[in-house]
C-alpha positions as CSV (number, residue, x, y, z in Angstrom):
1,X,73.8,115.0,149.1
2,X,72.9,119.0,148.7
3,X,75.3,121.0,147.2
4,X,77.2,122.0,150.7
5,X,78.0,118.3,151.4
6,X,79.1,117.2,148.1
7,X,81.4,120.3,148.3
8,X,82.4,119.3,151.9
9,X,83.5,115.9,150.8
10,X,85.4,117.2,147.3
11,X,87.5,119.4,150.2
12,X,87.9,116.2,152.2
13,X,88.8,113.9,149.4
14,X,90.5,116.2,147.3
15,X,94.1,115.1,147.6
16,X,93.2,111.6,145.6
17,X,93.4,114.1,142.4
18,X,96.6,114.8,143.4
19,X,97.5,110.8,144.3
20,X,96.3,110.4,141.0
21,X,97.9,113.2,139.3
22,X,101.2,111.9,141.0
23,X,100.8,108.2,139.8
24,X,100.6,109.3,136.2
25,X,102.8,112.0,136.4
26,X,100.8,114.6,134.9
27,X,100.7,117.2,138.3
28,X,102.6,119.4,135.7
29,X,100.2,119.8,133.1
30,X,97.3,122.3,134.4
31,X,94.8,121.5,131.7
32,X,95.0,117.6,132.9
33,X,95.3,118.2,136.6
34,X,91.8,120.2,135.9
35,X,90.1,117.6,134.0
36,X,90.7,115.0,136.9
37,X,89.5,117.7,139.3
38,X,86.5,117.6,137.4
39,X,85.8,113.9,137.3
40,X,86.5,113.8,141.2
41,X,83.8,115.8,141.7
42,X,81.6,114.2,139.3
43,X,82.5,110.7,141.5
44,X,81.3,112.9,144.6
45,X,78.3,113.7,143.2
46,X,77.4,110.2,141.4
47,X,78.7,107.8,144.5
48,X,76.1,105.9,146.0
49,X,78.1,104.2,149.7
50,X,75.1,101.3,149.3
51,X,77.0,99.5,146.5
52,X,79.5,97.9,148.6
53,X,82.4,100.2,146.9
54,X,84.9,102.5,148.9
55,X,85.0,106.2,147.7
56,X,88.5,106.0,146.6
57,X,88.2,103.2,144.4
58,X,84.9,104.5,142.7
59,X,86.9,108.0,142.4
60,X,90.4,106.3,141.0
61,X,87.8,104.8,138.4
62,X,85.9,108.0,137.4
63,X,89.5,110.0,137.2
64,X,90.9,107.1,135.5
65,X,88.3,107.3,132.6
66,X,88.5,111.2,132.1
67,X,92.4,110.3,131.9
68,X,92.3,108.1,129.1
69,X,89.4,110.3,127.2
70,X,91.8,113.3,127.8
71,X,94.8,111.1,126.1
72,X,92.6,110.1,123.5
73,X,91.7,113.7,122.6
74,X,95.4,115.1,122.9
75,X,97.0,113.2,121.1
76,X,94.2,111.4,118.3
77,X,93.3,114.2,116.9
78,X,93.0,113.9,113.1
79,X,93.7,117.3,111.2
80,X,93.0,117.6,107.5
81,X,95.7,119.6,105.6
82,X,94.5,121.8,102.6
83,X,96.0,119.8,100.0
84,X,96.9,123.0,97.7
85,X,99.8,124.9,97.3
86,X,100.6,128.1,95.5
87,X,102.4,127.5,92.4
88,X,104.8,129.7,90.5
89,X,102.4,132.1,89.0
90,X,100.9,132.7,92.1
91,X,98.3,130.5,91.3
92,X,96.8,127.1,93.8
93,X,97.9,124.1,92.2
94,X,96.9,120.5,93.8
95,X,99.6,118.5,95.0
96,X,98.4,115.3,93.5
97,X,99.6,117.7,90.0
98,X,102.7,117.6,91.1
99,X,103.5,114.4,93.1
100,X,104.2,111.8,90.9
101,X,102.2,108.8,90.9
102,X,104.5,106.0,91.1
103,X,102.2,103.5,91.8
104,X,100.7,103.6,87.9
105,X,103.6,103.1,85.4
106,X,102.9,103.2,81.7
107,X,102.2,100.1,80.0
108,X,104.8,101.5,76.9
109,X,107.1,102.6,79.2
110,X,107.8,99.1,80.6
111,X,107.7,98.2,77.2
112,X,110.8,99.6,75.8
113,X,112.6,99.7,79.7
114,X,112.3,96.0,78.9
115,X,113.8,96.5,75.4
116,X,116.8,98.4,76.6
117,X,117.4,96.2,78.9
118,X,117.5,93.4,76.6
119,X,119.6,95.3,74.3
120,X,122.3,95.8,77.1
121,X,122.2,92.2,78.5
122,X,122.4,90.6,74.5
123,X,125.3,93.1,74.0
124,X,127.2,92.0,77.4
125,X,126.7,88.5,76.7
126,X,128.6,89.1,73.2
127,X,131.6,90.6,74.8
128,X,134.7,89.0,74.9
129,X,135.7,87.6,78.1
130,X,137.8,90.0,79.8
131,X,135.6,92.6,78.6
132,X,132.4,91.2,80.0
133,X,134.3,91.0,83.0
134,X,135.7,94.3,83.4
135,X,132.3,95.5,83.4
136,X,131.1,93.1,85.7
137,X,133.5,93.9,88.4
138,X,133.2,98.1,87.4
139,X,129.5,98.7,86.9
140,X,128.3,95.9,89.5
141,X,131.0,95.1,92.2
142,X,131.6,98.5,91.9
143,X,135.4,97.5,92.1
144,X,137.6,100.9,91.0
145,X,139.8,100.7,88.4
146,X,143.2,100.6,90.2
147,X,141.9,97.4,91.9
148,X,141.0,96.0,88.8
149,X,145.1,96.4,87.9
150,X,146.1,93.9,89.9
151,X,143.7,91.3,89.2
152,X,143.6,91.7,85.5
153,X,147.4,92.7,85.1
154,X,146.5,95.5,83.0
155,X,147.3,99.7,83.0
156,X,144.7,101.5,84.9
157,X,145.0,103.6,81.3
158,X,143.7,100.4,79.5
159,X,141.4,99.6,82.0
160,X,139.5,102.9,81.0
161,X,140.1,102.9,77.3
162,X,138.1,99.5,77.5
163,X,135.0,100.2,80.0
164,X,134.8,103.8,77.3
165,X,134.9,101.6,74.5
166,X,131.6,99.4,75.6
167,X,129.9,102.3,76.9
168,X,130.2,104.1,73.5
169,X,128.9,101.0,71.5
170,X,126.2,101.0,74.4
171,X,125.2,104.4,73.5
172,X,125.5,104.3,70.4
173,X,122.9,100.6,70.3
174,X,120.3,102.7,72.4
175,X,120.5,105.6,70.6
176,X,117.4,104.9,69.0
177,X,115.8,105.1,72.7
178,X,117.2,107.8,74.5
């Protein structure tokens, strides 16, 4: 086909963008609507009638592909983000200085986390009962006090004065670590 007859049969075939562009639902965006535009008359100019294939399906195909590379373009994109920022003296610091790597813990610092915790557990264990349980149901169940007056038939006062008194031998057992 010359360049008169190819645009002759765009004109004539030129509401299958607009089939297309309905299916989809992309007659709103302009870019888009273009792009299949585009591909139509790239399926005008590349269609050969002696493969057995009507126009419209050859065209859907063609507008179909410039579609999904237009999808793929919008919305794949990868951007890469400057990974500086400007610190407090005006300066560009990295932000792998300031996020904290959480992933790599110090070997010494697990060391005495595990101490402490030892510590607390050993000194919970030696607790008389009601004490042990006080705790339990305060620092754990996270039961408030005044609901720990009924079921221990104790003051909400010595309730207190209790849970103080272990946390001050607490502190004062860890005091070597904090």
């Amino acid at each position: 086909m010359n360049k008169d007859e190819c645009e002759k049969f765009y004109l004539e075939n030129e509401k299958l963008a607009y089939k297309f562009g309905t299916k989809y639902g992309i007659l709103h965006d302009e870019d888009m609507m273009q792009d299949i535009k585009i591909a139509l008359y790239k399926a005008v100019k590349t269609f050969d009638p002696n493969k057995g294939v009507a126009f419209s399906t050859y065209a859907f195909t063609i507008m179909a592909n410039e579609y999904n590379y237009h999808f793929r373009n919008k919305y794949l994109k990868f951007s890469f983000v400057k990974n500086t920022v400007i610190g407090d003296n005006n300066k560009e610091i990295s932000i792998f200085d300031i996020i904290e790597d959480t992933n790599t813990v110090d070997l010494d610092t697990n060391i005495i986390n595990k101490e402490i915790i030892d510590i607390i557990l050993n000194y919970i264990k030696s607790l008389d009962y009601l004490s042990k349980n006080l705790y339990y149901d305060y620092y754990f169940k996270h039961l408030k006090q005044k609901e720990m007056v009924d079921k221990y038939k104790l003051s909400q006062t010595q309730i207190s004065r209790k849970l103080k008194k272990i946390n001050k031998s607490l502190q004062k057992l860890l005091a070597g670590f904090i």
